[in-house]
N, C-alpha and C positions, 0 to 999 in steps of 0.2 A: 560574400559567402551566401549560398543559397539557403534558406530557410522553410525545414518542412514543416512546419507546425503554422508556418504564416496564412497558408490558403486554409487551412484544416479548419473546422467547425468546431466553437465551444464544448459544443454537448460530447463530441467524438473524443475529441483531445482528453475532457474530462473524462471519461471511460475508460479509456486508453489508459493514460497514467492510474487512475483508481485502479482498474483489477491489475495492469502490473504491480504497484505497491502491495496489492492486498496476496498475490501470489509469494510475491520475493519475499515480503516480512514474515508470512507465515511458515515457509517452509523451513527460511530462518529461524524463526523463534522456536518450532518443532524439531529440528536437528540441535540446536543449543539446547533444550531442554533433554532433549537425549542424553548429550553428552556429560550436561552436568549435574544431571538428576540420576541419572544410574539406570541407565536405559528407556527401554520403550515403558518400560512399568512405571518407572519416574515419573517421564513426561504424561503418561495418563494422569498420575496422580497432580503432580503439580497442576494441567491443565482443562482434563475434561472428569475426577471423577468428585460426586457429591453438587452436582450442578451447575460448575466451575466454569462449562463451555459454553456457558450465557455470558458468563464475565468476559472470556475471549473472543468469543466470536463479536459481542459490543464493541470491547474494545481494538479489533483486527478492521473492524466497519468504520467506527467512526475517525482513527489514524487516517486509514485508505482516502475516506471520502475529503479530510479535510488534507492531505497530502493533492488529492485528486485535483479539488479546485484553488490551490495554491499555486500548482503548479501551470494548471490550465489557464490561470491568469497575468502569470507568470511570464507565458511563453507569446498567448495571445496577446495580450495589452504592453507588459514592457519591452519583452525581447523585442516582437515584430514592430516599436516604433525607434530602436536600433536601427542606423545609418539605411537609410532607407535610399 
C-alpha cells in the first residue's frame, strides 16, 4: 500500500493535521454548544462572553498543536517504517 505522508515533510504534515484538527473540533464544539446550550445566545455565553474566548481559543490551540505533532510523528516515524 502506497503511503502519502511517507515522502511529505515534518513541518507540512504537522500543519496539515494541526489546522485540520483545529477546524473540525471547532466547528464541532460550536454546533454542540448550540445545540445544547439553547442556541447561538448559549454558545456565546457558554464560550466567548465575559472573556471566555481566551480560555477557547487556548485551549482549541494547544489540543490542535499537540494532536498536530502526535500525529505527524506518528505517521512520519512509525507508520512509514511499516513493511517497507
Amino acid at each position: 500500500m502506497n503511503n502519502p505522508y511517507k515522502n511529505a515533510s515534518a513541518i507540512s504534515l504537522f500543519i496539515r493535521f494541526t489546522l485540520i484538527f483545529l477546524v473540525v473540533v471547532t466547528i464541532i464544539r460550536l454546533i454542540s454548544a448550540m445545540v445544547f446550550k439553547g442556541g447561538f445566545d448559549g454558545m456565546v455565553d457558554e464560550y466567548f462572553a465575559d472573556g471566555k474566548w481566551k480560555i477557547f481559543v487556548r485551549n482549541q490551540a494547544a489540543f490542535s498543536l499537540f494532536y498536530g505533532a502526535f500525529m505527524t510523528g506518528y505517521y512520519k516515524f512509525f507508520k512509514a517504517k511499516e513493511k517497507r
